[in-house]
C-alpha positions as CSV (number, residue, x, y, z in Angstrom):
1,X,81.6,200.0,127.9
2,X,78.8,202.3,127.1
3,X,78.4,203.1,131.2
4,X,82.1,203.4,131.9
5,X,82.3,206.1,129.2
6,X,79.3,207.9,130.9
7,X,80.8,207.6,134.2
8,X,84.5,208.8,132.4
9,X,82.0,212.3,131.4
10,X,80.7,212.7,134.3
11,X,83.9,212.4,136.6
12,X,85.3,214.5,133.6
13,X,82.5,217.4,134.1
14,X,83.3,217.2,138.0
15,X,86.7,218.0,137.9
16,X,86.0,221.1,134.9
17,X,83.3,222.8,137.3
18,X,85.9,221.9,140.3
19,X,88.3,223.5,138.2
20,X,86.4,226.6,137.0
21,X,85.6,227.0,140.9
22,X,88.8,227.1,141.3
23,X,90.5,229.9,138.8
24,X,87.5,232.0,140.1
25,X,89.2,231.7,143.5
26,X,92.3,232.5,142.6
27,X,91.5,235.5,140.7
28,X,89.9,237.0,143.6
29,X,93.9,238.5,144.4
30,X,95.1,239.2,140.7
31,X,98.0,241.2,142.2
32,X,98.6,238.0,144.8
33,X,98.3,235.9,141.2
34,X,100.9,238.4,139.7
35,X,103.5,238.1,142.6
36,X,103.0,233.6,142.4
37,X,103.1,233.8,138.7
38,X,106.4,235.7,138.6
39,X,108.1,233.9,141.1
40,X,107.4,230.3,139.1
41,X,108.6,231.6,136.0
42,X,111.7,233.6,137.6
43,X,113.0,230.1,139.7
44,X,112.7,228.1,135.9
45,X,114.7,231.0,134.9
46,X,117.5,230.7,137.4
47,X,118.0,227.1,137.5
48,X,118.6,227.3,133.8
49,X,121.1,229.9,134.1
50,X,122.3,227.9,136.7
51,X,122.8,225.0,134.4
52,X,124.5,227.7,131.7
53,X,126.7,228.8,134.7
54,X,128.2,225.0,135.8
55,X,128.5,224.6,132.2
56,X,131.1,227.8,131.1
57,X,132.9,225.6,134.2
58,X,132.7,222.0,132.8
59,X,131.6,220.9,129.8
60,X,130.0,218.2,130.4
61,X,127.9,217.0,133.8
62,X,127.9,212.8,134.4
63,X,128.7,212.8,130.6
64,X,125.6,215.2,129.8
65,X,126.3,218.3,127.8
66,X,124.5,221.4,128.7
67,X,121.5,220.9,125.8
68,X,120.8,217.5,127.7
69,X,120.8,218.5,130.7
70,X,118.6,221.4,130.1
71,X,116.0,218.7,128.5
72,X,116.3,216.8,131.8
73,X,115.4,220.0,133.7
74,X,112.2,220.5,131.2
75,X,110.7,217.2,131.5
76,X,111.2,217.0,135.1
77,X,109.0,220.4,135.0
78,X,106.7,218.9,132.8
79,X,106.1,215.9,134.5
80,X,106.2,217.8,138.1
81,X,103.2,220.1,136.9
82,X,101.1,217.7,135.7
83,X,101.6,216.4,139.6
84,X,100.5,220.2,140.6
85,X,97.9,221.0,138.3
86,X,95.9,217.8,138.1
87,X,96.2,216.5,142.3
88,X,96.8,219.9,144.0
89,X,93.8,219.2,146.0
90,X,95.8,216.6,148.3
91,X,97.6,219.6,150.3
92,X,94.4,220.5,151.3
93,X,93.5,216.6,152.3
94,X,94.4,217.4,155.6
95,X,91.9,219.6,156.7
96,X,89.0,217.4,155.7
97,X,90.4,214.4,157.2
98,X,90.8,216.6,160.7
99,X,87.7,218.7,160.3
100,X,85.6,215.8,159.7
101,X,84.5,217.3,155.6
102,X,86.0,213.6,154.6
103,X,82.9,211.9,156.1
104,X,80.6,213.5,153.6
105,X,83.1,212.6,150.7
106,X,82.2,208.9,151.7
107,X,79.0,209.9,151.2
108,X,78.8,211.0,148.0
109,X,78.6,208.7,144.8
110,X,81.9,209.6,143.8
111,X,85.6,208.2,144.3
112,X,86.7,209.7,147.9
113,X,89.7,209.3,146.5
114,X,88.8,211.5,142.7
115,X,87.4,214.1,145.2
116,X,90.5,214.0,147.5
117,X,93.0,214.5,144.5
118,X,91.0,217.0,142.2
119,X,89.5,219.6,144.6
120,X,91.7,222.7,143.7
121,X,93.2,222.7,140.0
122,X,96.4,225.4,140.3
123,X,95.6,227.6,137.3
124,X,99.1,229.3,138.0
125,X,101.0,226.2,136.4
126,X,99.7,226.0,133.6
127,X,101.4,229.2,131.8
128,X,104.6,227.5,132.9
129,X,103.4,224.4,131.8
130,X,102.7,225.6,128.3
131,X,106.2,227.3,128.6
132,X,107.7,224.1,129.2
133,X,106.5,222.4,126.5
134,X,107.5,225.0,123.8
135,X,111.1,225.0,125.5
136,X,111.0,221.4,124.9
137,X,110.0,221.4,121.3
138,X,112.6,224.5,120.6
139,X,115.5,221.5,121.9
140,X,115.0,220.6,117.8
141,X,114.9,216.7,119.6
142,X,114.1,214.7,116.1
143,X,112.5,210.4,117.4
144,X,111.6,207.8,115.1
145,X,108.8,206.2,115.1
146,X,110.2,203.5,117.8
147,X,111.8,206.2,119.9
148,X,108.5,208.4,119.9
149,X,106.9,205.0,121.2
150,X,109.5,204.6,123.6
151,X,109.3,208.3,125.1
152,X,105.3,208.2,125.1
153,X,105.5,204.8,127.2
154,X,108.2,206.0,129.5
155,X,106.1,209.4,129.4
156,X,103.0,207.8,130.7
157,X,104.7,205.5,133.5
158,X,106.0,208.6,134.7
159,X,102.6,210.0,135.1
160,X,101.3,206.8,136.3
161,X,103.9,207.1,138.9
162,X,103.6,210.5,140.2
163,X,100.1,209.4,140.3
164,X,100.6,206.9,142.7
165,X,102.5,208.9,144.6
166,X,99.9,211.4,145.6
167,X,97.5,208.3,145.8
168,X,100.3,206.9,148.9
169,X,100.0,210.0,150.0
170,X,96.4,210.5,150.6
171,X,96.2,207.1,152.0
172,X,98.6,208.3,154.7
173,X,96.5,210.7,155.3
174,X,93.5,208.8,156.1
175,X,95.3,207.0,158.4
176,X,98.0,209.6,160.4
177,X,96.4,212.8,159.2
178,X,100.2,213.7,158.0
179,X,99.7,215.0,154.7
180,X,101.5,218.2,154.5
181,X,104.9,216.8,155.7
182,X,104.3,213.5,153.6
183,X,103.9,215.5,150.6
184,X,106.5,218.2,151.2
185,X,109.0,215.0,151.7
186,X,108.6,213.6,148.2
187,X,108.2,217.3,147.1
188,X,112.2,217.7,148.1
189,X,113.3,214.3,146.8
190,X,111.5,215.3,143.3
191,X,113.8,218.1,143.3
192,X,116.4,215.8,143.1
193,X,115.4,214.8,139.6
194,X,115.8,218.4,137.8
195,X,119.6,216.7,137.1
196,X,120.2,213.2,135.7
197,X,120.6,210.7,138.9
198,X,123.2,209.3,136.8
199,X,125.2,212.5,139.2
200,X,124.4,211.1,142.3
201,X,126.5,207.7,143.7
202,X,124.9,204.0,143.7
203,X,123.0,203.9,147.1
204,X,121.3,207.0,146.0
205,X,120.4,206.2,142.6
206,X,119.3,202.4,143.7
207,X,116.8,204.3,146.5
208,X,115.3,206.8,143.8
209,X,114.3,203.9,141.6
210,X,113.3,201.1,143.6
211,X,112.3,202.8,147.0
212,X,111.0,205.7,145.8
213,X,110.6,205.5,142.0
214,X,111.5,208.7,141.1
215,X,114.6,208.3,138.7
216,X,111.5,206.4,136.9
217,X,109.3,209.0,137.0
218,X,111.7,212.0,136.1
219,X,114.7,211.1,134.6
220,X,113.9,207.9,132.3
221,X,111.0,209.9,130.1
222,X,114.2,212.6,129.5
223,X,116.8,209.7,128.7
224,X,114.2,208.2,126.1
225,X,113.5,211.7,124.2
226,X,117.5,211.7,123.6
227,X,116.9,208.4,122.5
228,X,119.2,207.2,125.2
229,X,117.0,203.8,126.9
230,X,117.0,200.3,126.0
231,X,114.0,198.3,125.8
232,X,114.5,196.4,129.4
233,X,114.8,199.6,130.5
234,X,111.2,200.2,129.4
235,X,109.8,197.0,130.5
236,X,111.3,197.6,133.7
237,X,109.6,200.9,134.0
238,X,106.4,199.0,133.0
239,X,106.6,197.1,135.8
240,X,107.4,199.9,138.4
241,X,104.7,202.1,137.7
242,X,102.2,199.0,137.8
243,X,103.2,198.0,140.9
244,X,103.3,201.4,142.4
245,X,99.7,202.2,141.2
246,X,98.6,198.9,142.4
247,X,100.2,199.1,146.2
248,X,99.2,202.5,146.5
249,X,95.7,201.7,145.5
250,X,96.0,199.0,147.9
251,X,97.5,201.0,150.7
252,X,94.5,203.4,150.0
253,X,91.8,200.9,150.4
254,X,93.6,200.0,153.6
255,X,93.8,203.1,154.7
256,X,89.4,203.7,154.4
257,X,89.0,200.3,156.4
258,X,91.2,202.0,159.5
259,X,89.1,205.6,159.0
260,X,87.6,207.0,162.3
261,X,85.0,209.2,161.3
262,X,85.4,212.5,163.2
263,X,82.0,212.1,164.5
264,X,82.9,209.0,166.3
């Protein structure tokens, strides 16, 4: 226990300098931060007047009124930044893989995989980030005790998921060297997921939670902060995220036994 909470620290101290390294970077163009800044904060804007808009035409979306669907929107941000803050380094995978800089990765006695994920931290989400969370506590959303248990489970297998996502994704890598399409790919069909699927007609809905787990991910933490999930609808979440961390964990250890080394 005592080593795996020293190895926790260390890993933890990695991705802080890594991080650190990173902010300095981007600060380098403070007028370039400006311009990226504004433009995040001005497309949350819009979709939520967006949202306002459909509503002053219908009053209610797939049953949804404008309040909930506005809560969908912020937890889909919320769970989509921790995706871009925490593993931004995969859309720079590609380069290493191509370049050969992933050889010395395998070198090092650290996860390839840790190093492949956590190499750039994007500083510019997390003003949003913070954003989003106030917007979400200003919803005045009032859980019990079970239906704050509920929403931190759901909460955490949505993480778990867009974790194993980006893991998939790197493993692809390794073997194709397609990251940036890969990426950009679930990047769109996450986008799908700023509205309730319950909008979109039973093929669709069926492939964004079994194929490609995203109605998981997205819209299930949102349904259980409006208290609106039954508890085999939680187990079955449990069971999705676990198997989608353990394939693509799988697929990534795969995926390092079918490396050629760009030196070879």
């Amino acid at each position: 226990m005592a080593d795996k909470l020293k190895r926790l620290r260390i890993y933890w101290k990695i991705w802080w300098t890594s991080s650190i390294l990173s902010v300095e970077s981007v600060l380098e163009n403070r007028l370039g931060v400006a311009f990226l800044l504004s433009g995040k904060i001005v497309r949350f804007i819009f979709f939520i007047f967006f949202l306002v808009i459909i509503n002053r035409q219908v009053q209610q979306i797939a049953g949804y009124s404008l309040n909930q669907m506005i809560t969908f929107f912020l937890m889909f941000n919320l769970l989509d930044l921790f995706g871009q803050l925490f593993f931004r380094g995969i859309y720079w995978f590609r380069d290493q893989v191509v370049t050969g800089e992933f050889d010395f990765k395998l070198t090092k006695p650290v996860s390839p995989l840790f190093q492949a994920l956590t190499r750039h931290t994007d500083i510019l989400d997390l003003p949003l980030l913070v954003a989003t969370i106030i917007f979400l506590f200003r919803q005045g959303i009032t859980l019990t005790t079970s239906q704050a248990l509920v929403f931190l489970i759901t909460l955490v297998s949505g993480m778990v998921i867009v974790t194993a996502i980006h893991i998939a994704v790197a493993a692809l890598g390794v073997m194709t060297t397609e990251v940036d399409h890969t990426i950009m790919i679930y990047r769109d069909l996450s986008m799908m997921a700023r509205v309730p699927v319950d909008v979109y007609t039973d093929s669709v809905r069926a492939l964004l939670t079994f194929v490609i787990p995203i109605a998981v991910a997205y819209t299930l933490p949102a349904k259980s902060l409006l208290g609106l999930v039954t508890l085999p609808t939680v187990l079955l979440a449990l069971v999705i995220s676990a198997l989608a961390l353990t394939l693509s964990l799988r697929l990534w250890h795969y995926a390092l036994t079918q490396y050629s080394s760009a030196s070879s």
